[in-house]
N, C-alpha and C positions, 0 to 999 in steps of 0.2 A: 827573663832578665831579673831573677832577683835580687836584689837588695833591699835593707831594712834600715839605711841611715836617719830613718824616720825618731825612732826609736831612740838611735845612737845619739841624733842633734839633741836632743829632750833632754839626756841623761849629762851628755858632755856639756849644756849649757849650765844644767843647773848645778854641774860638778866644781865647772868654774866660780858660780855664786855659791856653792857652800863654801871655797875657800876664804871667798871671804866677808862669810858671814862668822866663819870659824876666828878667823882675824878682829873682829868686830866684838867678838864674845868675848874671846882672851882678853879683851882690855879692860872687860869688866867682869878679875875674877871671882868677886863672893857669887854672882848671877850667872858662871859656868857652869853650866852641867853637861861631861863627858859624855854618857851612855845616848844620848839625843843627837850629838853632834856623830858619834858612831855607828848609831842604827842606819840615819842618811845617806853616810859613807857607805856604810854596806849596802845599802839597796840600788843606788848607784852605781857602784863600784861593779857588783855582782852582773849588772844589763850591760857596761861594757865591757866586761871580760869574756862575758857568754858572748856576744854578737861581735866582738869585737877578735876572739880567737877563732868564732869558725871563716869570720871572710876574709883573717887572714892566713887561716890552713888552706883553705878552699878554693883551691887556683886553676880557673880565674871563676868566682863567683859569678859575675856577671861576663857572660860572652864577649857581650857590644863594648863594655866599657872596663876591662879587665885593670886599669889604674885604681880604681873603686878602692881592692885590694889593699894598695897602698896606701891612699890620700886617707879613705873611711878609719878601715882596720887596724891597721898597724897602731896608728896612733889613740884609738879606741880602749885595744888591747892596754897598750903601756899606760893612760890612765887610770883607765880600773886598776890594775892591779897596785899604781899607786893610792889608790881610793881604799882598797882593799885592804890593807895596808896601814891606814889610817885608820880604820873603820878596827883592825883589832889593836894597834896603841893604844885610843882613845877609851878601848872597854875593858882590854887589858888589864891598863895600867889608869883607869880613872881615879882613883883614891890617891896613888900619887900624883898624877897631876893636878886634883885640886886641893892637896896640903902640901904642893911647893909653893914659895914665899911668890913666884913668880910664875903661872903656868903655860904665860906666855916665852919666856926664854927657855924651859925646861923644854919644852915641844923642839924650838927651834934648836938646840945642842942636838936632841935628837934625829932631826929630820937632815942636818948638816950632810951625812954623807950620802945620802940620795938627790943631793945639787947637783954632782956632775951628770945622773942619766936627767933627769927633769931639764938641764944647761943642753944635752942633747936633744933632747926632744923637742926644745927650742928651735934648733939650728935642723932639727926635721922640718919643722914649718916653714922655717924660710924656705929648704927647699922644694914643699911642695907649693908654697905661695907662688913663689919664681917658677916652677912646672907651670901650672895655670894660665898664666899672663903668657909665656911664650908660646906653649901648648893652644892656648884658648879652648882650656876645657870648663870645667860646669855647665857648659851650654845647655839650656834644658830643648826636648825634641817640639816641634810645633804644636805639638797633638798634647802636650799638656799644657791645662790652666794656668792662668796667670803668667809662670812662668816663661810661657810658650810664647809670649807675646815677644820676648826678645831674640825667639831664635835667629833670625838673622842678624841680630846683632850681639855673638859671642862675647866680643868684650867686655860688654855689661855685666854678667852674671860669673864672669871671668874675674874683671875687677872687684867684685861682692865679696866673692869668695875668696878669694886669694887677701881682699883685705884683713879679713877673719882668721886665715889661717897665719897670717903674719903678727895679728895682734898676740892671738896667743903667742908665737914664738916668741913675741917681744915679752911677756910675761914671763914667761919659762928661762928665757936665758938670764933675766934680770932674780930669779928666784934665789940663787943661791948668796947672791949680794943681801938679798932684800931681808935672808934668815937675818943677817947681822944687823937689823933697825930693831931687834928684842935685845935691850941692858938691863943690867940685875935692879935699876932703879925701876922698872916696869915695862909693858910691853910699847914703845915708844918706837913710834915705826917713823924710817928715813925718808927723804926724798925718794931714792930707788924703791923701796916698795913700796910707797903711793903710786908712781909711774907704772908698774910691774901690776898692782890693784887695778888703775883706774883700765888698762888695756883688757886685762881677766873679765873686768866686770863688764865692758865692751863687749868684748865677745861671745862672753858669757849668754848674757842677756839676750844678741845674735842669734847665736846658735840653738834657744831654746824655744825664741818666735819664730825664725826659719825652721826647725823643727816641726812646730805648730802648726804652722802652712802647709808644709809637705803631706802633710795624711789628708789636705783637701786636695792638693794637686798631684800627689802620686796615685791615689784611688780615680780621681779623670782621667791621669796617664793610662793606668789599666782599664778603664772602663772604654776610652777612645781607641786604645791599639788594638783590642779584643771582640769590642761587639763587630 
């Protein structure tokens, strides 16, 4: 039964806090520096593209749990290579972004027409959010730690995860509104991307401690199912 969303939770929690930390920086451009907010993106970016393109080539990585594919991967994949992405803009093109007047609206003109897959990727969450809850999956098996302690009650780790995977989509669809809280008087962010932030940073956050977790209670998964 392999999978590695071990790896994947680490990468994609803290993919969501560099954005915005990235957001936080641009508002204070003499103290921006490009090549740092790049290198992050790329190291990032690089863990879910690799992990994130073979389990969704790899059909079905995991036997038992052949959705893995979708819920993990798929959306792993499409981050990284947005990460990816960023990660060569940002090194690019550092020198003009930090001698525009503004390098927080310069980013967002650019980043404009990759709203509508990012607005998709959104409404991918919702639908694996809504999988979850109907499905009642995540459920971890009894034989792992911690986790294990809910198996007979799927909802619980059902409702977790499904919360998480809906927050981001509530980011994601709100993203392409939120480019438009950067004006040429500075990077002055709206209501909608505060809203679109504080969700990100939620999950963010989530998905990097449930990550955290997971390499103590998927090494007792394997160590219970095997000895």
């Amino acid at each position: 039964m392999p999978t590695y969303n071990t790896i994947m939770s680490l990468a994609a929690g803290a993919g969501l806090l560099w954005i915005l930390g990235l957001v936080r920086a641009l508002r204070k451009p003499g103290e921006f520096a490009p090549e740092g907010w790049a290198l992050t993106a790329a190291v990032l970016g690089s863990i879910l593209t690799l992990t994130g393109a073979h389990m969704t080539l790899t059909w079905p990585l995991a036997a038992y749990f052949p959705f893995d594919n979708i819920i993990f991967g798929e959306p792993s994949l499409g981050f990284g290579v947005l990460l990816l992405a960023a990660a060569f803009l940002l090194w690019r093109r550092s020198a003009a972004i930090t001698a525009a007047p503004d390098p927080g609206a310069h980013l967002a003109r650019t980043a404009r027409p990759l709203g509508i897959f990012v607005f998709g990727l959104g409404l991918a969450m919702f639908g694996i959010a809504a999988a979850g809850m109907v499905f009642q999956l995540f459920a971890a098996p009894p034989e792992e730690p911690i986790s294990g302690a809910f198996a007979e009650y799927p909802w619980v780790e059902a409702t977790f995860m499904s919360g998480l995977f809906a927050l981001v989509g509530v980011g994601a669809v709100l993203f392409p509104f939120a480019l438009r809280g950067f004006d040429s008087a500075g990077p002055k962010l709206r209501p909608v991307a505060l809203v679109a932030g504080i969700a990100w940073g939620l999950a963010g956050l989530a998905f990097l401690l449930f990550g955290a977790l997971n390499y103590f209670t998927h090494i007792g998964l394997i160590i219970n199912t095997t000895a």
